[in-house]
Every structure is written in C-alpha cells, then in structure tokens.
C-alpha positions as CSV (number, residue, x, y, z in Angstrom):
1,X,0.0,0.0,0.0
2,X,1.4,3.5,-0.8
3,X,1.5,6.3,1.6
4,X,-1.2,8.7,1.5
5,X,1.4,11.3,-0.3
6,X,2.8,9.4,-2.8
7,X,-0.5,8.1,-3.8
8,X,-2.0,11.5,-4.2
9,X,1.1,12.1,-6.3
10,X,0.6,9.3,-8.6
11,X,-3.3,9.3,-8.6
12,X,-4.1,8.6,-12.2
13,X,-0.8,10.4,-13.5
14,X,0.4,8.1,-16.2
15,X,-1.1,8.9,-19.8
16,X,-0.9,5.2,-21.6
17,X,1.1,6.1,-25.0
18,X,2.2,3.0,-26.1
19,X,1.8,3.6,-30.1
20,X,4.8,5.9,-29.7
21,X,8.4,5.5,-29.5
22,X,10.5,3.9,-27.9
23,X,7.8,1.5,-27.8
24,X,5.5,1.7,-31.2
25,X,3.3,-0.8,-30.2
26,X,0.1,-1.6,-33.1
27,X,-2.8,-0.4,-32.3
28,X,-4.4,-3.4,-31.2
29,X,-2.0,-4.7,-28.7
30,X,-2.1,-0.8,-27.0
31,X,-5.5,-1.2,-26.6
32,X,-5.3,-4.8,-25.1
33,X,-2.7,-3.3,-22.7
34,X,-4.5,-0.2,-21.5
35,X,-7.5,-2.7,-20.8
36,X,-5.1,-4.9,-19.1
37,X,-3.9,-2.2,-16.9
38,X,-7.6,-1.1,-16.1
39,X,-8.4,-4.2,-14.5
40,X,-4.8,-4.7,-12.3
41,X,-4.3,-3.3,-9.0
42,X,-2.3,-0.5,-9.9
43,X,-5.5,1.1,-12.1
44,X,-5.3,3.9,-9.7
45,X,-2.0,5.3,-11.6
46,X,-3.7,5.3,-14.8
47,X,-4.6,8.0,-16.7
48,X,-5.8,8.4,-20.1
49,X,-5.0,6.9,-23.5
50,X,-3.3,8.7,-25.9
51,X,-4.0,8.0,-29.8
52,X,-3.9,10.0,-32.9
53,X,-6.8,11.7,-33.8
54,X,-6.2,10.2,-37.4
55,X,-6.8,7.0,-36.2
56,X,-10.0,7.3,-33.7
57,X,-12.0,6.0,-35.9
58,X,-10.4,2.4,-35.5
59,X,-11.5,2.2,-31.8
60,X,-14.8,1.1,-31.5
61,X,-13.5,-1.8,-33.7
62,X,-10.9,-2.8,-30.9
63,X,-12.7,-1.9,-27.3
64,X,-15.3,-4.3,-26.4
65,X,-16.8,-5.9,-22.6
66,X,-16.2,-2.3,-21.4
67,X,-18.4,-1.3,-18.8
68,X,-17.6,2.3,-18.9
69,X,-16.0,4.8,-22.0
70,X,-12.7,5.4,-21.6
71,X,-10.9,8.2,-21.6
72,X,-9.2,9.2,-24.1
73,X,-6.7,12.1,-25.1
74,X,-6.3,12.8,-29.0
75,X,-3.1,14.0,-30.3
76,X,-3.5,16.1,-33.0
77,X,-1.5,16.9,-36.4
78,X,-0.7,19.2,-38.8
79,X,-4.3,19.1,-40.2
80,X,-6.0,20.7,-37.0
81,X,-9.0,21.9,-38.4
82,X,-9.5,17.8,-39.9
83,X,-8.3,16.5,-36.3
84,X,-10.8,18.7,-34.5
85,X,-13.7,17.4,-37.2
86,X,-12.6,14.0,-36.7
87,X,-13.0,14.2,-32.9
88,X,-16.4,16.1,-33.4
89,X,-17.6,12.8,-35.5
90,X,-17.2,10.8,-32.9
91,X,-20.0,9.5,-30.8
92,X,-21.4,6.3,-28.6
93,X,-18.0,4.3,-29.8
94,X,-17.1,2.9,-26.4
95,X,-14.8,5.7,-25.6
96,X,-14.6,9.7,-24.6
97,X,-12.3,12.3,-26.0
98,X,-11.6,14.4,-22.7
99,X,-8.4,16.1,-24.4
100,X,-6.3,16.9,-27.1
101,X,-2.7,17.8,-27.5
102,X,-1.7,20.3,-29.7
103,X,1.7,21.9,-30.9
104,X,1.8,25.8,-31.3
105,X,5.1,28.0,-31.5
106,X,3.1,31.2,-32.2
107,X,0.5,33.4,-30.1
108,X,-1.2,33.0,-33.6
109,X,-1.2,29.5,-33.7
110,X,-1.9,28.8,-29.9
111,X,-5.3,30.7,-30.5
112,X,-6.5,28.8,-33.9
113,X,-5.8,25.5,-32.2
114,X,-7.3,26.3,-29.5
115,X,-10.4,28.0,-31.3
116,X,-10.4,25.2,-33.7
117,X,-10.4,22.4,-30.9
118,X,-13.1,24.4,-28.9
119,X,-15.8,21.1,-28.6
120,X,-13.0,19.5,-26.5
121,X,-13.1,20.1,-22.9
122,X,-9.4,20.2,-22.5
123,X,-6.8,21.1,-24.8
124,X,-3.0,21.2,-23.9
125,X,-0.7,23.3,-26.1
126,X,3.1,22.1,-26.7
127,X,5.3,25.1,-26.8
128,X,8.9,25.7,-27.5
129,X,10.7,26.0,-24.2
130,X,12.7,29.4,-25.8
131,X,12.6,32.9,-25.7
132,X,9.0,32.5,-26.7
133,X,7.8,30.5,-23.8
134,X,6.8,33.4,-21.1
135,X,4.3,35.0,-24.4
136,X,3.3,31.6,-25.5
137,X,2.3,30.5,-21.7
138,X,0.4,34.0,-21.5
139,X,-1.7,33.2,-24.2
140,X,-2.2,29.3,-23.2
141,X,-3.8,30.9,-20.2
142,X,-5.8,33.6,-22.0
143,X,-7.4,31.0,-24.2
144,X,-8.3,29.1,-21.4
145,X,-6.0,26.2,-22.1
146,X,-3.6,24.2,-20.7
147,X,0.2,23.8,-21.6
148,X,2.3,21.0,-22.5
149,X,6.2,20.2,-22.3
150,X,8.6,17.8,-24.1
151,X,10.7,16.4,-21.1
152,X,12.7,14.1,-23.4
153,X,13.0,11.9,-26.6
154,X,14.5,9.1,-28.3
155,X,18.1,11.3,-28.9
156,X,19.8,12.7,-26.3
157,X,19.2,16.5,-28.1
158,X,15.4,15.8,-27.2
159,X,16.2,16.3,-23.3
160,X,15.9,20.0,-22.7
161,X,18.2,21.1,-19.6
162,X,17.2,21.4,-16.3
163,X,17.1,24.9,-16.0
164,X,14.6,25.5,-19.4
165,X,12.3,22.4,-17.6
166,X,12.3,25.0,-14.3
167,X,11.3,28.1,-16.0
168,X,8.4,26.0,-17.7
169,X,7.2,25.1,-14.6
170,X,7.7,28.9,-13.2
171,X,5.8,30.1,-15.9
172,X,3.1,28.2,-15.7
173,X,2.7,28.5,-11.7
174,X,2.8,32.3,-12.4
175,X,0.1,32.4,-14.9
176,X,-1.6,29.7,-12.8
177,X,-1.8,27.5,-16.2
178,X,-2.5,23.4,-15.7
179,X,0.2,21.4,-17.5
180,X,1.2,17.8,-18.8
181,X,4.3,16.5,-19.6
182,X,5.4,13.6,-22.1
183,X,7.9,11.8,-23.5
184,X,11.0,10.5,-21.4
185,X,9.8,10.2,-18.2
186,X,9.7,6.6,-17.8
187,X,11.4,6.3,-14.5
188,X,10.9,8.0,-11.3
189,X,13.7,9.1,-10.5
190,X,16.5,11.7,-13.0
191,X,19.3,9.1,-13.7
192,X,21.5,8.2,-17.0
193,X,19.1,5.4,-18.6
194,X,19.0,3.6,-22.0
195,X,17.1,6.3,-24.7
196,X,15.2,3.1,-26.7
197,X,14.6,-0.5,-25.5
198,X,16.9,-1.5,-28.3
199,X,19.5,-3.8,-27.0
200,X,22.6,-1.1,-27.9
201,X,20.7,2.0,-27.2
202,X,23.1,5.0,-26.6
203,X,22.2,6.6,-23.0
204,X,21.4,9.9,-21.8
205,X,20.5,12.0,-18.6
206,X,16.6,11.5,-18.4
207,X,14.5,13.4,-15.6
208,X,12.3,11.2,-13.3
209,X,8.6,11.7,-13.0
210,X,9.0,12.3,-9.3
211,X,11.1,15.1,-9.9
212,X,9.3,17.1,-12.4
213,X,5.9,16.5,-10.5
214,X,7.4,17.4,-6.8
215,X,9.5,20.5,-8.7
216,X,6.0,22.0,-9.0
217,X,4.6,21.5,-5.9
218,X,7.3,23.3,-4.2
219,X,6.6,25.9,-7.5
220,X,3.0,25.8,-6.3
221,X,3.7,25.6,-2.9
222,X,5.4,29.0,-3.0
223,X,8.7,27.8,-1.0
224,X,11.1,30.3,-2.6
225,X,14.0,28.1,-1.1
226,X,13.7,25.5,-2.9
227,X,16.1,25.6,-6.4
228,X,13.7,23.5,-8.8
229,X,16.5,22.8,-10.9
230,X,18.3,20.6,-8.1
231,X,15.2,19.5,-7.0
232,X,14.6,18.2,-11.4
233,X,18.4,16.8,-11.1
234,X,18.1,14.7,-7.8
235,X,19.3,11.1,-8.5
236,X,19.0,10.1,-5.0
237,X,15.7,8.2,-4.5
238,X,16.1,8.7,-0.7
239,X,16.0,12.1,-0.6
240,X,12.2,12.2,-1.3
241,X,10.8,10.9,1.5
242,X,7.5,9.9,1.5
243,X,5.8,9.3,5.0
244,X,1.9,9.2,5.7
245,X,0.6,12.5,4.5
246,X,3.9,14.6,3.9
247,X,7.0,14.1,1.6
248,X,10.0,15.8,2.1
249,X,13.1,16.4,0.3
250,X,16.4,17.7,1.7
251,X,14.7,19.4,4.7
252,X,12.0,21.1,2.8
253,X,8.1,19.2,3.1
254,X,4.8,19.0,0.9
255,X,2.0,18.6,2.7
256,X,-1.1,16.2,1.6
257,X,-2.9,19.2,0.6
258,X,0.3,21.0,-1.2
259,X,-0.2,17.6,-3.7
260,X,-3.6,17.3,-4.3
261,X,-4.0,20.9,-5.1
262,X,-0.8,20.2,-7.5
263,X,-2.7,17.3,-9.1
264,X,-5.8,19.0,-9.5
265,X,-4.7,22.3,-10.3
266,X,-1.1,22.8,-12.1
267,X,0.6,19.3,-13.1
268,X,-1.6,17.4,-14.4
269,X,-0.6,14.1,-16.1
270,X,2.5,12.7,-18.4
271,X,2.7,10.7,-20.8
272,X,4.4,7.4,-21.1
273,X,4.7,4.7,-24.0
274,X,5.3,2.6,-20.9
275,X,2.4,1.7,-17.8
276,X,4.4,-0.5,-16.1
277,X,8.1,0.5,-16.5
278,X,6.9,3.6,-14.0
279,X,5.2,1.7,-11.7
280,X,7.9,-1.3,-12.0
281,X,10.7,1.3,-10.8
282,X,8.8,2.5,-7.6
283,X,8.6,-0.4,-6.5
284,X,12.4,-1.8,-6.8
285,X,13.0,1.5,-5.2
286,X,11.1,0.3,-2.5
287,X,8.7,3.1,-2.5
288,X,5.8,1.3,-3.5
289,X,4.7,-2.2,-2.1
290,X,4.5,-4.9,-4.7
C-alpha cells in the first residue's frame, strides 16, 4: 500500500502512450494493454489513453466488454482543423475524447488551435521551451487552455536542460496555467538510462517523473528556497521521502494538501509509452509495495 502522499502524487498520472516510441506498439495490442492495466491493482496510476486523432475512428473496432467509456486524449497533427472534425464525428464508440494535444510556437497558432479544438473540454498546447515561452504561456492561459512540455526523446538532443524544464514550470505557476508532460519520463527518478529499449541503445540523462511532478509542488507551494533545478536533477531516490501524508526532500516538506491541489490544479498528467516501466521502478526502489 502506498503512503497517502505518494499516492496522491501518482493518482491517475500516467497517460498510456504506447503507439509511440521507444515503444510503437500496433494499435491493437495498446489497446489490449490499456485494458489490461484497467483491471490490475495498480488502475489507480492510470490516466488516459493517448492515440492520434487520425486513427479514432479504429476504436470502437478494438474496445469491447467495457463497462464504462474510456478516456481518451487525441493527439492532434498538422491538419487541425480535420483533427478537430474528426474528434467532433465521434459519438457512442465505447470511448470519450476528454483532451487533445496540440503543438503551437506562435500566439497566432496557440489561438487557432485552441479555437479550432473548442468542442473538446481540454486542450494542452506544446510550446517551444525558448525565448518565446513566457508569451506563449500567457496566451495558453488567456485561451483558457492548458500547456504541455517535451521532457525528453528518443536522442539525447530531445532532453531540454534542467534549467529550461524550471522556467516551464515557473511560468506556468505564475500564470496559474494546468500542464502535462510527455515523452522521457519513464522512470521516477533523473538518472543516466537507456534512450530506446533496443539492446545497444546509446544513454542519456533523463528526468524522473518524481522530480518534475514534486518540482512544481514546491513551485505551487510557494517555497522560494527551494532551487527547482536541483530538485529536477536529484538522483538520490532517498532524498524524497515519503511518510503518511507529507513528503520531504532535503529538509524542505509537501504537505497532503500541497499535492492534491498540484494534481488538481497545475501538473496534471505525463505521458508514457510505458504503464508498467513507472510503476515497475517504484517499486524496486522500494517506494511502492509490490
């Protein structure tokens, strides 16, 4: 059983990606999986599955014996305006698009995909973590959407620095705008890990989930001494220290309430092409019981 504060940390955080890389799984066996992890014990760390808009359409073909429609996040293209139709054609096909994901480098952009997505009840914008990013977050939040960052890849280039990761996070805690992350955050802890599942993959310095996602609860949690780029670069799994209702790192604490209002409110989900690869590594850690 997982303490209180690392359960309202992980409470439906991991996005099931498994059509993407590393992993590119077919469609089919993705959706067997994300069944599969419905059902097991550790259900409660799932979030939603992620699938092209392109392909939505081949869904109700693959989910059956579901008792309830699942949730879905649709990832959208170059062809917005064709994604956003697509997703509006969908109905009574075993599944619910609560999201989509959306890249914009532009003000411009950020507001025709968001005005072009506007029958979906969430939409997260992926912006370029540049000179561009305080604007861009700005008008995330006037749209009344939610941003998204790129915490990795499948080449070590794809892994932005600490420091841009930090001011994404700053920015959106400022602006009070929700986030998600994806790619590369397989394990829960920063650490130098294999890039692909390939048995000769080249290695690179890969943030943990429990870093990014306690990085903003301090953010949130307005402790001004806390440097979230050392708290993003901690490879020392002992150092958060999860007890009952608080978690702790290097002297500074969360409270219960400092993580649920995280998890409701600012950082959101990530996505992972990987359900059990997370959830694997807590528990070797010996932060989660098997």
């Amino acid at each position: 059983m997982a303490p209180a504060s690392l359960r309202a940390l992980l409470s439906g955080l991991i996005d099931y990606a498994g059509l993407f890389p590393p992993a590119g799984l077919p469609l089919d066996v993705v959706v067997r999986n994300y069944g599969t992890y419905r059902r097991s014990a550790d259900s409660w760390a799932l979030g939603r599955l992620v699938v092209p808009a392109a392909r939505l359409g081949e869904l109700p073909a693959l989910i059956s014996n579901s008792a309830d429609a699942w949730p879905v996040t649709a990832l959208i293209g170059e062809d917005v305006p064709g994604d956003a139709a697509r997703i509006a054609a969908v109905s009574d096909a075993g599944f619910v698009v609560r999201s989509a994901e959306v890249r914009a480098a532009t003000v411009a952009q950020v507001r025709a995909a968001v005005g072009a997505l506007w029958s979906v009840p969430e939409v997260y914008v992926e912006l370029p973590l540049d000179d561009r990013l305080p604007a861009l977050v700005q008008a995330v939040s006037d749209a009344g959407a939610r941003a998204k960052i790129r915490t990795g890849g499948v080449v070590a280039d794809a892994i932005p620095s600490a420091a841009a990761c930090a001011r994404f996070i700053e920015a959106c805690v400022a602006r009070d705008v929700a986030f998600k992350a994806t790619a590369g955050l397989h394990h829960p802890m920063c650490g130098r890990y294999p890039l692909t599942y390939a048995p000769d993959a080249p290695r690179g310095e890969m943030f943990g989930y429990l870093n990014v996602f306690l990085a903003a609860a301090f953010a949130r949690a307005g402790t001004r001494e806390v440097n979230l780029e050392h708290v993003l670069a901690e490879t020392n799994a002992r150092e958060f220290h999860f007890a009952g209702t608080d978690v702790t790192w290097r002297g500074y604490s969360l409270s219960l309430a400092d993580i649920e209002s995280t998890r409701k409110t600012t950082a959101l989900s990530f996505g992972s092409c990987s359900f059990r690869e997370p959830i694997d590594d807590l528990t070797q850690l010996g932060l989660l019981n098997s």
